[in-house]
C-alpha positions as a printed Julia matrix, in Angstrom:
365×3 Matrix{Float64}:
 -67.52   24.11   33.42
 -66.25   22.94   36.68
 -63.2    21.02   37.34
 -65.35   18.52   38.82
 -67.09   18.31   35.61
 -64.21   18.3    33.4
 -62.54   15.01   35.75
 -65.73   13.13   35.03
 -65.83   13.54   31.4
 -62.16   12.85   30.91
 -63.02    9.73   33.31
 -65.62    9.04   30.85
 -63.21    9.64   27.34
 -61.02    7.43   29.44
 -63.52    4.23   29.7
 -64.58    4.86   25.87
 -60.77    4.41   24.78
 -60.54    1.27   26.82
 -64.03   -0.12   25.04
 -62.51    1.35   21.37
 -58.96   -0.62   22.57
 -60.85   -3.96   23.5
 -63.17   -3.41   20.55
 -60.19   -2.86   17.91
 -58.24   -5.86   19.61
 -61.63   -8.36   19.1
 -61.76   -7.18   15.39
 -58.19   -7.91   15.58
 -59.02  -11.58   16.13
 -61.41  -12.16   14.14
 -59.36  -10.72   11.11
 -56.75  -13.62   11.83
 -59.17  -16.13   12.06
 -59.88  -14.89    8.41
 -56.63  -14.49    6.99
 -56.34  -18.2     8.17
 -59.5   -19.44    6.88
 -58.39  -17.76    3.67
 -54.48  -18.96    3.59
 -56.16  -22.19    4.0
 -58.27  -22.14    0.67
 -55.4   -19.9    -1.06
 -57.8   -16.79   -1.56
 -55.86  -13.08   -1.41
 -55.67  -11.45    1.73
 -56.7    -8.59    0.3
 -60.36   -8.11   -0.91
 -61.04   -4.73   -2.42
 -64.65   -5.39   -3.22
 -65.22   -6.48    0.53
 -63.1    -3.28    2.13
 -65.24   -1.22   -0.6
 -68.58   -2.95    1.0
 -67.45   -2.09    4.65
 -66.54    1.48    3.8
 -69.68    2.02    2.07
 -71.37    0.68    5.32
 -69.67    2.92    7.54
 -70.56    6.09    5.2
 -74.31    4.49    5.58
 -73.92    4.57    8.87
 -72.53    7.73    9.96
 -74.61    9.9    12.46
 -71.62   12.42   13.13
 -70.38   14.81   14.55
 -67.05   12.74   12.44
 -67.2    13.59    8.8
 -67.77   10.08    7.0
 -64.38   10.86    4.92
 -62.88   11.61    8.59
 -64.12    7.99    9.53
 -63.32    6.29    6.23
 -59.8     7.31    6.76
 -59.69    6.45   10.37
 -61.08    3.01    9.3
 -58.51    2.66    6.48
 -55.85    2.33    8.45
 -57.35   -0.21   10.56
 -58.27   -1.93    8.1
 -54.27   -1.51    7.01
 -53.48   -2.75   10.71
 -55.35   -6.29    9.84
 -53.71   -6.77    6.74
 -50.37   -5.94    7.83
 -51.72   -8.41   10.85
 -52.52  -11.43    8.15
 -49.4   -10.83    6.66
 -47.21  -11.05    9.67
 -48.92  -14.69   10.43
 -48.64  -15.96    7.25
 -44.89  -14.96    7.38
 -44.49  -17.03   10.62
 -46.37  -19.75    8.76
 -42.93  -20.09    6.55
 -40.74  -22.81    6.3
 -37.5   -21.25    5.99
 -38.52  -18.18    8.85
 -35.98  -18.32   11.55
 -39.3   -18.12   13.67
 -40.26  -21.45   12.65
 -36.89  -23.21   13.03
 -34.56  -21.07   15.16
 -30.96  -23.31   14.39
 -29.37  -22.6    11.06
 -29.62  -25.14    8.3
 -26.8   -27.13    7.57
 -26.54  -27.82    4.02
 -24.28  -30.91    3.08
 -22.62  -30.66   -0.27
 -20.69  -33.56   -1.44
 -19.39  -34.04    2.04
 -18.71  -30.03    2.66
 -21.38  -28.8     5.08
 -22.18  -25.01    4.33
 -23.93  -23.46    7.33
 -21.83  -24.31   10.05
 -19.85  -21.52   10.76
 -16.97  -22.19    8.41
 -17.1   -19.16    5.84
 -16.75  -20.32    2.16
 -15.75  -19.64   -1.51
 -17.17  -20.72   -4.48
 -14.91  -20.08   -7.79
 -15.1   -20.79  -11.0
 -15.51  -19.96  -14.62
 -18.73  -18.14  -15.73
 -19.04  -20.72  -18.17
 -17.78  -24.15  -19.43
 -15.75  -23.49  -22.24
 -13.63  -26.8   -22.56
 -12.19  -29.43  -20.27
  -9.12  -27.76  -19.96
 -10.25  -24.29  -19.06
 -12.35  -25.47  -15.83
  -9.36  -27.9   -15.46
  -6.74  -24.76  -14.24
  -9.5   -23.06  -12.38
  -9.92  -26.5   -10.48
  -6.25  -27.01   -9.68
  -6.12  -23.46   -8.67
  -8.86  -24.11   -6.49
  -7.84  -27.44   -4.69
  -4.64  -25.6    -3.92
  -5.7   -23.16   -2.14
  -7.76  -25.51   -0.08
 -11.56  -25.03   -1.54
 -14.2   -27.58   -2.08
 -16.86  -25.52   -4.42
 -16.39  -25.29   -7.84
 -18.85  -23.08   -9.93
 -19.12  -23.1   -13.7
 -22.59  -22.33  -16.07
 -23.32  -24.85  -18.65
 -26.57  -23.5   -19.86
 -25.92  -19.46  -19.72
 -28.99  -17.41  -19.95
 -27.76  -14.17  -22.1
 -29.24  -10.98  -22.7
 -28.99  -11.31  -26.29
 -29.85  -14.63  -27.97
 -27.09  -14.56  -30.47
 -24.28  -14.43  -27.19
 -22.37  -17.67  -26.1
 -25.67  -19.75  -24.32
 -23.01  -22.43  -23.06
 -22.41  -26.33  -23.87
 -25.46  -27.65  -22.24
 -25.26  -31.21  -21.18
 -21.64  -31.49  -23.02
 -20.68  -28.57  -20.21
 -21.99  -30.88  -17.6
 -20.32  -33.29  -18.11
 -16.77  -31.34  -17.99
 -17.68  -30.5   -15.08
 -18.22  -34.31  -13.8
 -15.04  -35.04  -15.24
 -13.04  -32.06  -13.42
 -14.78  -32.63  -10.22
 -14.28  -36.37  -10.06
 -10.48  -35.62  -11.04
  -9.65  -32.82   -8.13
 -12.39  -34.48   -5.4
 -14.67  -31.14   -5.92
 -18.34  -30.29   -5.82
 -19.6   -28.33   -8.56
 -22.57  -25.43   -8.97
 -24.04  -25.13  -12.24
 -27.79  -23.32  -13.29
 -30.12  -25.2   -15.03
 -32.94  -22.86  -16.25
 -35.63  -25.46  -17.27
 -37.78  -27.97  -15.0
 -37.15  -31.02  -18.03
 -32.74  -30.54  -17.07
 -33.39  -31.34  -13.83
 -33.08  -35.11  -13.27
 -30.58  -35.29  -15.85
 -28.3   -32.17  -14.44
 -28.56  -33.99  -11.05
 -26.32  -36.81  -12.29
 -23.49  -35.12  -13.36
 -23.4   -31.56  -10.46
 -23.89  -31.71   -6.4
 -25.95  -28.16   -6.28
 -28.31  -26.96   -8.56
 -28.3   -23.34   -8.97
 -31.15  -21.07   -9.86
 -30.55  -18.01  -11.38
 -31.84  -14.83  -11.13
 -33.66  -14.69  -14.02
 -35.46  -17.65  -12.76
 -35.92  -16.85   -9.21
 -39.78  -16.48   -9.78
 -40.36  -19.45  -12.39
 -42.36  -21.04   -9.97
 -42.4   -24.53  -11.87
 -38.83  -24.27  -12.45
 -38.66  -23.73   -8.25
 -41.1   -26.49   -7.49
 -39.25  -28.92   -9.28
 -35.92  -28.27   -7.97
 -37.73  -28.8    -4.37
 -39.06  -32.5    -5.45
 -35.29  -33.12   -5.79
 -32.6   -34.62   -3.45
 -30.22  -32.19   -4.52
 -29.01  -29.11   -2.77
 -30.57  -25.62   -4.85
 -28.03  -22.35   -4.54
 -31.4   -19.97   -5.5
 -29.92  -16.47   -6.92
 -32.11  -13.01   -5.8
 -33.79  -11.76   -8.84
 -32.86   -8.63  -10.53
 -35.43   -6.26   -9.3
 -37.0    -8.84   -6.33
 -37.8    -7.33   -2.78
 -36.48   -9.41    0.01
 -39.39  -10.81    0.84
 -40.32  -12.24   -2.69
 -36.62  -14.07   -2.33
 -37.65  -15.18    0.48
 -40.99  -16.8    -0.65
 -39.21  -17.93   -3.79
 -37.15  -20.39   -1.53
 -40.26  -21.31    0.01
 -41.57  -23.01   -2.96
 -38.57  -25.51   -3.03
 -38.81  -25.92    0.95
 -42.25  -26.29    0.79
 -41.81  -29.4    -1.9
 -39.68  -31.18    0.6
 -36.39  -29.65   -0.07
 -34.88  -28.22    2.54
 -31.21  -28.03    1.27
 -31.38  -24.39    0.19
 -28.87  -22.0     0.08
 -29.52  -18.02   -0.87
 -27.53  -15.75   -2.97
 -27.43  -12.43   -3.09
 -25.69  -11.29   -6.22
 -27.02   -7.42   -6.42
 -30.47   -5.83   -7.64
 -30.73   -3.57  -10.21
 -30.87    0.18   -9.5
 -30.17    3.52  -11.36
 -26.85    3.29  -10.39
 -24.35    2.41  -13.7
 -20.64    2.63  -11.83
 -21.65   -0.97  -11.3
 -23.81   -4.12  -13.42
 -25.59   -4.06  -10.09
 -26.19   -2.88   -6.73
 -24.73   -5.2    -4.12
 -27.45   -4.92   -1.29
 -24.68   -6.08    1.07
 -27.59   -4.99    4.1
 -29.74   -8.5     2.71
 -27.1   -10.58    4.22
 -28.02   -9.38    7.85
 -31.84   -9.65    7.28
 -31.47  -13.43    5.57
 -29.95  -14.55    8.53
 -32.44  -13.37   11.02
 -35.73  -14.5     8.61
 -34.55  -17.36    7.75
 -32.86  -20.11    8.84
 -30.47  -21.02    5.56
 -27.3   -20.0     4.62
 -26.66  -17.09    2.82
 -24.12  -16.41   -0.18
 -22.85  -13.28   -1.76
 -21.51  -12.91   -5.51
 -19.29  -10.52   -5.78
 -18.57  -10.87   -9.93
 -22.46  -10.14  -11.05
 -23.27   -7.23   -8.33
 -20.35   -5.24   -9.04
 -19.24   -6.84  -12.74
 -15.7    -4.98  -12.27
 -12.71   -7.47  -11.24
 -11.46   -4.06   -9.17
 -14.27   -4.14   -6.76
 -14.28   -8.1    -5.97
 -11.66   -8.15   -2.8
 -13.5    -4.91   -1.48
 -16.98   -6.69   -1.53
 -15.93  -10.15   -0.46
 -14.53   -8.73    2.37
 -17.43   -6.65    3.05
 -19.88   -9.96    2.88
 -17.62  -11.8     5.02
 -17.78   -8.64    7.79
 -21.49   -8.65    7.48
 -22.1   -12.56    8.16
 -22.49  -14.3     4.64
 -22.01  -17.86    4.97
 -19.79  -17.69    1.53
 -18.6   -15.23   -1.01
 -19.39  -16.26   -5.27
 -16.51  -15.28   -7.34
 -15.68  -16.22  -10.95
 -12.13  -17.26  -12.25
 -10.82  -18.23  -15.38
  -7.42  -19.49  -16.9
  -7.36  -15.86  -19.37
 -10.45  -13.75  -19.05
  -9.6   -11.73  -22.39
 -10.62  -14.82  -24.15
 -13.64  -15.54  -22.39
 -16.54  -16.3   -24.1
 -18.59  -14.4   -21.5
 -18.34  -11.58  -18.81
 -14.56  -11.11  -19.37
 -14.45   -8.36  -17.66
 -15.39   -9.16  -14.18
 -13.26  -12.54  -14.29
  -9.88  -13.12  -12.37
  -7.5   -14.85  -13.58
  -5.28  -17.37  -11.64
  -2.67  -15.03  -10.4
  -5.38  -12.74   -9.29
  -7.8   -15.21   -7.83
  -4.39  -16.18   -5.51
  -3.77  -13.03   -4.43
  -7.55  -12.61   -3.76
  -7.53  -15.57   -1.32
  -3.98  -14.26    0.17
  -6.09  -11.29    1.15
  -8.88  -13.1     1.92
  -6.72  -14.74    4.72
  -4.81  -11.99    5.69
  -7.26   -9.44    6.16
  -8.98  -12.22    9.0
 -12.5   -11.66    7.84
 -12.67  -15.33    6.05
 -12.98  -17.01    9.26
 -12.18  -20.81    9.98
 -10.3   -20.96    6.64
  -8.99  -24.81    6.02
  -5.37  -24.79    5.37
  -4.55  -25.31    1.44
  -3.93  -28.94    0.02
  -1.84  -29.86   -2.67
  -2.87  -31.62   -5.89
């Protein structure tokens, strides 16, 4: 074979890729056109029996010199390419992607706006034991300046014969202490019927991570007025967190705040592992703010400085940490609880260390 020859049939392979390229790219359109039609009448993206029907076609088909399994894979991964294509449009399709509103969200809580640039902490006990015990944790607070008061009142437990909180009684300490020191509280509610009546006594309602994929429990909180704090579940991918908040957005709600508090892992030096690299990739999917507990990733009082710093470096919009007046006697998760001499020196620092940025200057009681 002459050169001559071997010019015109690369010439030739040449015009065949550009008909395979503008061949690939039409099917390309035509599978978003479906994956629309189908978002639209909430079918699955994926079809099995259909991608079964086309492969079968193309073995039909099949004239050679390709072997049809050589084809059938080649196909396979286009057929990979269009799903992965669907996929990507339905995620731009989100209401919380940073794609479909570029500014952050500003989330207004009880007068504190969360969002804005203004790094904060929210303390408290892990849960309401009595008036007097979220009473020191909320003087504590106020003086060193904070605005965010946690505390659980309904306390979803491993075991159902551990401390499950005070329930509405809890609530309504923590109404009491946060009218008293001007403070908004956080408190989970873990059941769709709570919510109206947990609204009148806390400013957020949190979601745990337990209930991160209780769908009702998530469209409910989004028919609400109400802030949500929505916890990443224990073994959820970032992208199922991500469509978790969607729910609530997508009932009207767009006061949502994330919290990643650690996924579990084979690891056991800590309760969890504190996936401090979700912070980062929050922030540029989405458009809301983005929290980090410290007490349930690591569940050691040791490591809490070390990762609240850490979240802080990385961008969170606010570190989770749990105090209480004397952890020995707590009625959960004493171990991974400061207590008010600690929490103080936690804050110093917090300050000192110049990673909690815009810090408000601490008020007295």
């Amino acid at each position: 074979m002459s050169n001559v020859e071997l010019d015109q049939l690369r010439e030739q392979l040449d015009e065949v890729n550009l008909q395979l390229l503008e061949l690939i790219n039409k099917r390309a359109e035509l599978v978003q056109q479906i994956g629309k039609v189908k978002n639209t009448q909430g079918i699955n993206r994926f079809d099995p029996v259909r991608e079964r029907k086309m492969l079968d076609l193309i073995a039909k088909s099949n004239e050679g010199p390709f072997e049809t399994s050589t084809l059938q894979h080649i196909f396979k991964e286009i057929f990979k390419a269009g799903l992965e294509l669907q996929e990507d449009d339905h995620r731009k399709a989100l209401l919380v992607s940073r794609k479909r509103k570029p500014e952050d969200t500003i989330v207004n809580v009880k007068g504190e706006n969360v969002g804005d640039g203004q790094q904060r902490l929210i303390v408290g006990p892990c849960a309401v034991e009595s008036y007097e015990q979220v009473a020191k944790v909320a003087e504590a607070a106020k003086k060193q300046g904070l605005k965010l008061l946690r505390g659980g009142a309904y306390k979803p437990r491993t075991s159902p014969y551990d401390f499950q909180g005070l329930g509405e009684e809890g609530l309504k300490i923590l109404k009491r202490v946060a009218d008293e020191y001007d403070l908004a509280v956080i408190s989970e509610i873990v059941t769709p019927g709570d919510l109206e009546k947990a609204a009148q006594y806390i400013d957020v309602i949190q979601i745990g991570a337990r209930n991160m994929q209780n769908f009702e429990l998530l469209k409910a909180a989004g028919s609400l007025n109400k802030p949500i704090l929505l916890k990443r579940g224990l073994a959820a991918t970032i992208e199922e967190f991500i469509n978790a908040a969607e729910y609530i957005v997508a009932q009207g709600n767009d006061q949502v705040m994330l919290c990643e508090r650690g996924i579990r892992t084979y690891e056991r030096a800590t309760r969890n592992t504190l996936d401090i690299s979700a912070v980062p990739i929050l922030k540029q999917e989405t458009h809301l703010p983005v929290f980090v507990d410290v007490t349930h990733s690591t569940g050691r009082r040791d490591l809490l400085l070390p990762t609240a710093k850490a979240a802080f470096a990385i961008g969170a919009d606010g570190v989770m940490t749990e105090v209480h007046p004397d952890p020995a006697v707590a009625l959960s998760d004493s171990a991974q609880q400061m207590n008010i001499d600690q929490f103080n020196h936690f804050v110093k620092e917090l300050k000192d260390s110049g990673l909690y940025k815009d810090i408000k200057n601490p008020s007295t009681v």
